[in-house]
Short mmCIF file of the C-alpha atoms (twelve columns), coordinates in Angstrom:
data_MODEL
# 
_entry.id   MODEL 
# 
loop_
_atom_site.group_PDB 
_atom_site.id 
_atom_site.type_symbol 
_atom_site.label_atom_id 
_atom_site.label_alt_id 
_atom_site.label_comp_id 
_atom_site.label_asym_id 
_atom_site.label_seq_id 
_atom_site.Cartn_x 
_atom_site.Cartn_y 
_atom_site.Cartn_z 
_atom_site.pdbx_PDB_model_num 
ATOM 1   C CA . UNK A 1   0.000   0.000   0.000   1 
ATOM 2   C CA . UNK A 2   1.701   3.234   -0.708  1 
ATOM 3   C CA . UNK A 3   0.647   5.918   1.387   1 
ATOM 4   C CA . UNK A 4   -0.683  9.336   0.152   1 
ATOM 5   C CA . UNK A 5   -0.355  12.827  1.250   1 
ATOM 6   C CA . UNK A 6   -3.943  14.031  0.586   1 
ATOM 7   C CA . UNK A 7   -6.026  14.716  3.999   1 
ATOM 8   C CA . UNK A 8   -9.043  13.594  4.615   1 
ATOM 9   C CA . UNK A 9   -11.700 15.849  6.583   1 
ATOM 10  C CA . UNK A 10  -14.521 14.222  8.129   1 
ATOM 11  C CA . UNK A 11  -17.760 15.945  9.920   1 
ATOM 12  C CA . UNK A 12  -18.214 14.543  13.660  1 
ATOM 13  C CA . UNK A 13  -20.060 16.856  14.370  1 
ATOM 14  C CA . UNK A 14  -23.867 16.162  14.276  1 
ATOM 15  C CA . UNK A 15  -26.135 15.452  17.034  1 
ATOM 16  C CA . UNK A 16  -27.619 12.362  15.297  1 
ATOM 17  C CA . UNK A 17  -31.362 13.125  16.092  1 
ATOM 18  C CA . UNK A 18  -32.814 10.126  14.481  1 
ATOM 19  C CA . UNK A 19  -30.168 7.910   16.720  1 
ATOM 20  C CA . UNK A 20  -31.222 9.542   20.267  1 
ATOM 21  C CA . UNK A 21  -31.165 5.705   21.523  1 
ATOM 22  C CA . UNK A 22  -27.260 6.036   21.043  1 
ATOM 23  C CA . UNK A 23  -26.216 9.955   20.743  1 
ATOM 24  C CA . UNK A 24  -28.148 11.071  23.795  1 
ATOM 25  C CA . UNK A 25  -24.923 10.314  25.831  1 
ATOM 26  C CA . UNK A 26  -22.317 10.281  22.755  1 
ATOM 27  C CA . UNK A 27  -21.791 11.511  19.111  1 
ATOM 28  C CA . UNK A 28  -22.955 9.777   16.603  1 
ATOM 29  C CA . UNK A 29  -19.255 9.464   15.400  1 
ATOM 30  C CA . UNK A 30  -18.435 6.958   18.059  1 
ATOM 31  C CA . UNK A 31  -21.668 4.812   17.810  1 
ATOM 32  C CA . UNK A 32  -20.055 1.385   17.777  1 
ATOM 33  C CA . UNK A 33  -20.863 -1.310  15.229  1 
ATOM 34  C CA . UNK A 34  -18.341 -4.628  16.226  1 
ATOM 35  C CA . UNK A 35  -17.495 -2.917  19.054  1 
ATOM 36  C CA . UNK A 36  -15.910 0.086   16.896  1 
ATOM 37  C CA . UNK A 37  -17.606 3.441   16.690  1 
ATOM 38  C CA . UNK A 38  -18.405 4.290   12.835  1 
ATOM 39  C CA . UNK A 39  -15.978 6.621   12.894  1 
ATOM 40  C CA . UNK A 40  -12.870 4.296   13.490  1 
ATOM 41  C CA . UNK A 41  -14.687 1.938   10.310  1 
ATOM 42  C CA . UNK A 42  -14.755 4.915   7.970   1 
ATOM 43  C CA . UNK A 43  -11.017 5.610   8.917   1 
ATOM 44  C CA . UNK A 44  -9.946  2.514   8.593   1 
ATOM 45  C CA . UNK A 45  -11.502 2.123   4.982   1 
ATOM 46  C CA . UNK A 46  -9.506  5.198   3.887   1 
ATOM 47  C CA . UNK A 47  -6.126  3.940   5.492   1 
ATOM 48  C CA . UNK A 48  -7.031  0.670   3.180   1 
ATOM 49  C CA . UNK A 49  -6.219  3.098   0.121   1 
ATOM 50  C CA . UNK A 50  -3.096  4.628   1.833   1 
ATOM 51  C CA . UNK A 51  -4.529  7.440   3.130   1 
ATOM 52  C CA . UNK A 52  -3.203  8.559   6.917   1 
ATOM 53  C CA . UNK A 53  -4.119  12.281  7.524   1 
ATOM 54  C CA . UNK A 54  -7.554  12.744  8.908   1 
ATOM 55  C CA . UNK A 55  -8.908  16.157  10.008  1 
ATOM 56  C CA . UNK A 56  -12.247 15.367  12.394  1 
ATOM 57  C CA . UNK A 57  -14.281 18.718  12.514  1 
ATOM 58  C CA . UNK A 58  -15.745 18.037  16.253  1 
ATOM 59  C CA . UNK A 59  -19.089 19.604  17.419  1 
ATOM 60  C CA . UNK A 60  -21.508 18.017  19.962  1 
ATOM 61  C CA . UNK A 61  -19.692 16.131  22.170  1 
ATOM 62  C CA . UNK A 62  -16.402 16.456  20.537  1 
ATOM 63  C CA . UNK A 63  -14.277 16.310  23.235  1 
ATOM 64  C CA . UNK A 64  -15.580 12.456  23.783  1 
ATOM 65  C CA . UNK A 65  -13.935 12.008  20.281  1 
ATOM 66  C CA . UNK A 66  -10.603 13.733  21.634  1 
ATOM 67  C CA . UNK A 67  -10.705 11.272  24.441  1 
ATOM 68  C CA . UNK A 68  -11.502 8.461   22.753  1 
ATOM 69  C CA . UNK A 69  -8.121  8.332   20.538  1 
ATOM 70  C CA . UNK A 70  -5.863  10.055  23.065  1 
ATOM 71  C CA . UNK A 71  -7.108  6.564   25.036  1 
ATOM 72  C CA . UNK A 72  -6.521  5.138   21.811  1 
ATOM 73  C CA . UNK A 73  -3.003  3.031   22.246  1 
ATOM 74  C CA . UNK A 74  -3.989  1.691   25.851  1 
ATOM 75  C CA . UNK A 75  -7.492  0.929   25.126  1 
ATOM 76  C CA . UNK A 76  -7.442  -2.009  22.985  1 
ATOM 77  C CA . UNK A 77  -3.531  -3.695  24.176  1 
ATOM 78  C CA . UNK A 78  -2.367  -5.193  27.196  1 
ATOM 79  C CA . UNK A 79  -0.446  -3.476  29.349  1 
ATOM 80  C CA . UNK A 80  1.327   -3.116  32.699  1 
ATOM 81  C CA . UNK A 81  0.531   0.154   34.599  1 
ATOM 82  C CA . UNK A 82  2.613   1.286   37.954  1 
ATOM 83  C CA . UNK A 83  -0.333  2.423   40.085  1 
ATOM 84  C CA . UNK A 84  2.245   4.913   42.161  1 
ATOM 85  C CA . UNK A 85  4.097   6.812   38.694  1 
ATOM 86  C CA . UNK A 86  1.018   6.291   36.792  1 
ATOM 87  C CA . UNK A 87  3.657   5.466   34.259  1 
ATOM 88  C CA . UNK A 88  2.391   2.491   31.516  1 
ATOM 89  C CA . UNK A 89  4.424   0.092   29.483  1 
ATOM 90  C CA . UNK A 90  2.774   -1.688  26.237  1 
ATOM 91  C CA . UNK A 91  2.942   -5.373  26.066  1 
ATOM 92  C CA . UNK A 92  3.723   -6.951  23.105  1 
ATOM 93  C CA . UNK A 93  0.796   -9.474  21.961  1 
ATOM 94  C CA . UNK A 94  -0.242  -10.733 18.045  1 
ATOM 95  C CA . UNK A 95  -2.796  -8.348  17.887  1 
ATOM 96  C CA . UNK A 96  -2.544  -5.768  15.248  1 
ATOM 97  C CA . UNK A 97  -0.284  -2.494  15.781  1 
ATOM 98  C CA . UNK A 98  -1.605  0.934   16.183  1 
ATOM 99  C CA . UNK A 99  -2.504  2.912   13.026  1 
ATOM 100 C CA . UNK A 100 -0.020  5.049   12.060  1 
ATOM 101 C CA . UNK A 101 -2.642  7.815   11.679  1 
ATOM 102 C CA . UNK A 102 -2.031  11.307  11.629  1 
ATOM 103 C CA . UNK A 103 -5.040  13.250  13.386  1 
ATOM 104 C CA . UNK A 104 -6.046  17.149  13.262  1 
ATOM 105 C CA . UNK A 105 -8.707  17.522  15.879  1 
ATOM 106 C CA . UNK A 106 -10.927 20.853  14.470  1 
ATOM 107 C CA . UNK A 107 -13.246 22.622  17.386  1 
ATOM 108 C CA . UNK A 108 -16.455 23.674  14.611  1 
ATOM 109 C CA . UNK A 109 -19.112 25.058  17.001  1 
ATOM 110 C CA . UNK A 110 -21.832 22.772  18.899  1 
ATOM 111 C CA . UNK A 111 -24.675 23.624  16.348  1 
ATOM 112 C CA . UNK A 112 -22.825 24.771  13.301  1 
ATOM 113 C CA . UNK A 113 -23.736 23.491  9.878   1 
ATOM 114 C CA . UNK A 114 -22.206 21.440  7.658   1 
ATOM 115 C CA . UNK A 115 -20.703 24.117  4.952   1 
ATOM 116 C CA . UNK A 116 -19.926 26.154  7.626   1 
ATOM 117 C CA . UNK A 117 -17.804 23.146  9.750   1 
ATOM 118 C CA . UNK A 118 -15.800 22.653  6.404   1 
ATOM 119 C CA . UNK A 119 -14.879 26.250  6.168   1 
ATOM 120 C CA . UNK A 120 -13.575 26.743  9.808   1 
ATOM 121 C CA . UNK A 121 -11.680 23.747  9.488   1 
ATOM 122 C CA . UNK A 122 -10.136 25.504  6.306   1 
ATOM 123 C CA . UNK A 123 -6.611  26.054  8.049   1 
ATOM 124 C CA . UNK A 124 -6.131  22.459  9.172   1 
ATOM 125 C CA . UNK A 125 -6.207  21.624  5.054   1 
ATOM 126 C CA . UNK A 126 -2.832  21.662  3.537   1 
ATOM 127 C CA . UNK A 127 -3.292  20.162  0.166   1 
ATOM 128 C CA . UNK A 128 -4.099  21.590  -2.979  1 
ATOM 129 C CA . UNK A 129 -6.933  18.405  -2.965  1 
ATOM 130 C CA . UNK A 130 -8.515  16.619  -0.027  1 
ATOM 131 C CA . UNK A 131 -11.510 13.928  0.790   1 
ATOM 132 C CA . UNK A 132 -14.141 14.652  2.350   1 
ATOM 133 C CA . UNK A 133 -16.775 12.486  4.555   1 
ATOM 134 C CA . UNK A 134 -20.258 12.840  6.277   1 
ATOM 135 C CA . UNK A 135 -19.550 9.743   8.769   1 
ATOM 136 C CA . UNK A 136 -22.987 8.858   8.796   1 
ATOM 137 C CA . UNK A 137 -22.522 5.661   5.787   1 
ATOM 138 C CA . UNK A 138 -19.992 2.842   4.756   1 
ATOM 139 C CA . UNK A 139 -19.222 1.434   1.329   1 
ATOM 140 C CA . UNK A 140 -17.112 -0.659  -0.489  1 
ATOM 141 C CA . UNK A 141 -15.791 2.065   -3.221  1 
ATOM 142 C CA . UNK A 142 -12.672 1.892   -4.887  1 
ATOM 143 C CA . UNK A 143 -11.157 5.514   -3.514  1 
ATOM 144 C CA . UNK A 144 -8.532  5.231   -6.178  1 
ATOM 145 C CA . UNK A 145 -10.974 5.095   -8.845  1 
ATOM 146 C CA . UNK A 146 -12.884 8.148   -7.271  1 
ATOM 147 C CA . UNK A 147 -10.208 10.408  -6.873  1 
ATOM 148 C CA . UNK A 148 -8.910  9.190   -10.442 1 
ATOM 149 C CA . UNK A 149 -12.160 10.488  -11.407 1 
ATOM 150 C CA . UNK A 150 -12.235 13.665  -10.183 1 
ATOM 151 C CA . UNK A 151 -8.441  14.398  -11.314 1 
ATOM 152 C CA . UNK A 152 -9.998  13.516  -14.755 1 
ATOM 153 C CA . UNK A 153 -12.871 15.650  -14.360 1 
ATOM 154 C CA . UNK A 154 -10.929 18.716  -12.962 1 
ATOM 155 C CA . UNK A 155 -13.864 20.448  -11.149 1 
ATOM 156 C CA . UNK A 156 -14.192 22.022  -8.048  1 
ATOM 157 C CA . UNK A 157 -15.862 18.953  -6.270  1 
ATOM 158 C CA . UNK A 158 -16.973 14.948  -6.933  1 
ATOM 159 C CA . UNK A 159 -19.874 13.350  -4.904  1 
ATOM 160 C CA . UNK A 160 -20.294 10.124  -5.374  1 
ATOM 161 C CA . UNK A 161 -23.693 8.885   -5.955  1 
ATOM 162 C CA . UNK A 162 -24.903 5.190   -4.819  1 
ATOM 163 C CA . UNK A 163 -28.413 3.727   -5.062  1 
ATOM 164 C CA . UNK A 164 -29.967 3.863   -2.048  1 
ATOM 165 C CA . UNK A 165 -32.309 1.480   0.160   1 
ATOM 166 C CA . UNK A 166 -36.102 1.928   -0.107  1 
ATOM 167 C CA . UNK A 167 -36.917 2.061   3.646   1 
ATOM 168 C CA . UNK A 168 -40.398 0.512   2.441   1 
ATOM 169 C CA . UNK A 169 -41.278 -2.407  0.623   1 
ATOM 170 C CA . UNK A 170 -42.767 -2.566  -2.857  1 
ATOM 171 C CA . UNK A 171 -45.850 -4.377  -3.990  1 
ATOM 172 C CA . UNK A 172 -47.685 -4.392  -7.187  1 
ATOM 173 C CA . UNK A 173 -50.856 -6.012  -8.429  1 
ATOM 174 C CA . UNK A 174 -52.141 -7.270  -11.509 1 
ATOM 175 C CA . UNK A 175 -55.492 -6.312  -13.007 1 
ATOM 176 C CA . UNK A 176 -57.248 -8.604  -11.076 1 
ATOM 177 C CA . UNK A 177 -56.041 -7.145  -8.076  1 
ATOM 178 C CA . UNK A 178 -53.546 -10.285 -7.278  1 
ATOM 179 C CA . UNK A 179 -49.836 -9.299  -6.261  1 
ATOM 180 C CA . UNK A 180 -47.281 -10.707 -8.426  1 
ATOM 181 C CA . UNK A 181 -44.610 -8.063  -7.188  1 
ATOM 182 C CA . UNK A 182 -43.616 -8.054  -3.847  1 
ATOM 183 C CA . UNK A 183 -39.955 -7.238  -2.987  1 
ATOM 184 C CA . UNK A 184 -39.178 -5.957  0.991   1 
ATOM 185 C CA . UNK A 185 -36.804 -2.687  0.878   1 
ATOM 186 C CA . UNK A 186 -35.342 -3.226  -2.591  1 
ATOM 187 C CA . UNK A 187 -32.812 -0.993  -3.984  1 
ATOM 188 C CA . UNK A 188 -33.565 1.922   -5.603  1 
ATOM 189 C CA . UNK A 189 -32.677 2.845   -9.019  1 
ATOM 190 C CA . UNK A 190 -32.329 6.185   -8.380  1 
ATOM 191 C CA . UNK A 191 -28.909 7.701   -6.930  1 
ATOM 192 C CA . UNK A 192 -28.453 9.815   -4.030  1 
ATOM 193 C CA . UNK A 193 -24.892 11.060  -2.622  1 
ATOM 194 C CA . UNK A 194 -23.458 9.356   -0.390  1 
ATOM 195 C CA . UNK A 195 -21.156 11.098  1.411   1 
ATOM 196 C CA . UNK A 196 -17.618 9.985   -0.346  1 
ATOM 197 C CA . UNK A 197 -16.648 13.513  -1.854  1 
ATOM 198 C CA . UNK A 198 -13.333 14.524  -3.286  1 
ATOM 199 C CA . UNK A 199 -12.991 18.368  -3.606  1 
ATOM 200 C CA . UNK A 200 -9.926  21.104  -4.593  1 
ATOM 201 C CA . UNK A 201 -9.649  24.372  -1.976  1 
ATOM 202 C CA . UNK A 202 -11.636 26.382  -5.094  1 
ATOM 203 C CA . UNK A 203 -14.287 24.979  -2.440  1 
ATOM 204 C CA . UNK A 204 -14.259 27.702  0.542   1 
ATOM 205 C CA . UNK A 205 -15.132 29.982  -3.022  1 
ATOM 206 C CA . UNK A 206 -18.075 28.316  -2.704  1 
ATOM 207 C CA . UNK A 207 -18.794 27.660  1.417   1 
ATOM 208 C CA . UNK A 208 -18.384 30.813  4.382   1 
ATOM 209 C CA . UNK A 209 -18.457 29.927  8.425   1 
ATOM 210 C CA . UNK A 210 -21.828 31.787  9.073   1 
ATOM 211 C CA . UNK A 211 -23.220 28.759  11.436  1 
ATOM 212 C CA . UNK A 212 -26.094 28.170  8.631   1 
ATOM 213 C CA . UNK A 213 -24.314 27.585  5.714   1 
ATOM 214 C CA . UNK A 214 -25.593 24.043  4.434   1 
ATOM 215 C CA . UNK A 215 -23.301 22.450  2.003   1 
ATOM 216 C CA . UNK A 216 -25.974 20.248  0.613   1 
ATOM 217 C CA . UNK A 217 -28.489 23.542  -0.343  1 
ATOM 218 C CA . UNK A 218 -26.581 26.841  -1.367  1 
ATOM 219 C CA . UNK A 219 -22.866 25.584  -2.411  1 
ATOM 220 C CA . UNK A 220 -23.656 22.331  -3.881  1 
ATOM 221 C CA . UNK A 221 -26.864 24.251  -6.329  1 
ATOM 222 C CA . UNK A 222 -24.063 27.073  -7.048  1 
ATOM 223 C CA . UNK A 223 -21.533 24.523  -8.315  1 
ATOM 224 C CA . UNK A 224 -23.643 22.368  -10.305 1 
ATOM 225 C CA . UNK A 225 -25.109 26.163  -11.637 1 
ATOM 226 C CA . UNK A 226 -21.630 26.592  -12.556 1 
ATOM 227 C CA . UNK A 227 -20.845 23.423  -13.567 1 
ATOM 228 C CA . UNK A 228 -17.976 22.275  -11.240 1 
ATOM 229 C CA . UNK A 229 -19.827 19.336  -9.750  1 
ATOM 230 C CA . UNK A 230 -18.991 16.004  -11.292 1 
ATOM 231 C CA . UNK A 231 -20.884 12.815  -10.232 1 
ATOM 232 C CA . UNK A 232 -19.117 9.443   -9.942  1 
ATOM 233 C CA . UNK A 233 -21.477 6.253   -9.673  1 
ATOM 234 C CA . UNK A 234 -20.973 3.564   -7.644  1 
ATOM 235 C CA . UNK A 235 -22.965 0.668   -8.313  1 
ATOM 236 C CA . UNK A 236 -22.071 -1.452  -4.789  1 
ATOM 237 C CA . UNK A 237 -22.118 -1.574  -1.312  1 
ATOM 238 C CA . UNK A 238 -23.399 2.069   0.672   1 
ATOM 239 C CA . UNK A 239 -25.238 1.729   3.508   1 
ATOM 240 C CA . UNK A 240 -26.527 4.514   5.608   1 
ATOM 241 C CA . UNK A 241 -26.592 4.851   9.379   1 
ATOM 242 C CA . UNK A 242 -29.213 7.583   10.198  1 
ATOM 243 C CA . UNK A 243 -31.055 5.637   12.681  1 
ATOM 244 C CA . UNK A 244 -31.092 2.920   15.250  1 
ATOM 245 C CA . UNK A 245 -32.703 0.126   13.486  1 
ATOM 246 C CA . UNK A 246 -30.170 1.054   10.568  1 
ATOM 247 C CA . UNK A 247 -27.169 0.832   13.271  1 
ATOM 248 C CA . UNK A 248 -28.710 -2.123  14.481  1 
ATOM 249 C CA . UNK A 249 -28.722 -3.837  10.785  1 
ATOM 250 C CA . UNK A 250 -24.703 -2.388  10.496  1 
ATOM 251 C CA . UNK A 251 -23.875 -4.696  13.262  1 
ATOM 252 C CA . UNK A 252 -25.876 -7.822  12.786  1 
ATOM 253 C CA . UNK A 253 -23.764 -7.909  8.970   1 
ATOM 254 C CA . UNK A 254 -20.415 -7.367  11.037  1 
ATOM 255 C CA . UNK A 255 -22.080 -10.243 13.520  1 
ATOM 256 C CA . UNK A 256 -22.642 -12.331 10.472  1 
ATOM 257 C CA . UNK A 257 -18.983 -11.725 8.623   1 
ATOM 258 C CA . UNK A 258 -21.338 -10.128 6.015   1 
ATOM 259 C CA . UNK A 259 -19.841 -6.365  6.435   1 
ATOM 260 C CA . UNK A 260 -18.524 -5.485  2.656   1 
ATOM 261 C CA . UNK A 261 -17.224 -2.217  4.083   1 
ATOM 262 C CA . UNK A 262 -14.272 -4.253  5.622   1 
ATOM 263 C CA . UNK A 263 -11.971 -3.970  2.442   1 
ATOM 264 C CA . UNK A 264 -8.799  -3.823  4.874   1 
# 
């Protein structure tokens, strides 16, 4: 795997509404699926493609996030600690090492929206290009091909649009009024984006850090106005994780070895 330089900034900093089960006591960044919040999953699926340099724009709750991977090396290993120094001292076991992950932890505001958390994390962002990431959905995408894509494309911004799960089933009847359709949640043909964005800094042209700038709504219409929006289509694996029953279906396919999100 060779490892890149391009960042990727990911928004942590939602309240998670439709996940109050979960996200009344944490953000819904660190609601777990295998025992991992969503976050870690989504970071590991990027390190799968070589990528190391994360910038987490925090908002409710952040500072659980902070805690969570400055506990990050002792929380998983075994270890011996001296109760009087306080001092600890890894010990070595087959388990994996720690990511070599390079974190930039971004304070964004408690309500702030999303345009407006991408533009105040503007000077964490070093690169000319960067990723970009709603945490709320896994996938299965090739990142290479994406970014590939939007090199190729040489706009201001790529979403990535997947087909989406109907969260109703379908039924259709003949004539006679018999069903001979009847298919529960099937996907849609229709796209929707995802999440998985690659964008250039041409970007903060486009987004300010008034707390109500909503990247989906004002920047997103200018740029496809403008036409510096380019759409690449996945056809495979996206799931979405806006509420509990859809956190709950996350971990019974990690349960099941079933998870196509694991690519690493």
């Amino acid at each position: 795997m060779k490892l890149k330089e391009e960042q990727v900034v990911i928004l942590c900093g939602g309240e998670g509404t439709r996940l109050r089960q979960e996200t009344e006591f944490k953000p819904k960044a660190l609601v777990e699926i295998g025992g991992r919040p969503i976050l870690w999953h989504l970071m590991r699926s990027y390190h799968h493609w070589g990528y190391r340099r994360f910038v987490l724009c925090l908002g409710y709750k952040g500072e659980m996030i902070k805690d969570y991977f400055l506990d990050y090396r002792w929380r998983d290993f075994d270890f011996v600690l001296d109760l009087k120094t306080g001092d600890r001292k890894r010990i070595r076991s087959e388990r994996d090492e720690v990511e070599d992950w390079e974190i930039s932890f971004v304070e964004t505001g408690a309500t702030t929206q999303t345009g407006a958390r991408l533009s105040r994390a503007r000077h964490a962002i070093d690169g000319e290009t960067f990723l970009f990431n709603y945490c709320d959905g896994l996938s299965d995408i090739d990142l290479d091909a994406l970014v590939a894509f939007h090199r190729a494309k040489g706009k201001v911004a790529t979403l990535t649009g997947f087909h989406p799960r109907s969260r109703f089933g379908i039924v259709r009847a003949a004539g006679d009024g018999i069903v001979d359709y009847f298919v529960e949640k099937p996907v849609m043909a229709e796209m929707t984006s995802g999440g998985f964005f690659v964008m250039n800094r041409r970007i903060f042209d486009y987004v300010g850090d008034e707390l109500d700038c909503i990247l989906e709504t004002g920047p997103m219409e200018r740029l496809a106005g403008d036409r510096e929006l380019a759409l690449y289509q996945h056809d495979g694996f996206w799931y979405s994780m806006d509420t509990y029953k859809e956190a709950l279906a996350l971990n019974r396919m990690w349960d099941e070895g079933k998870a196509p999100w694991k690519v690493w």
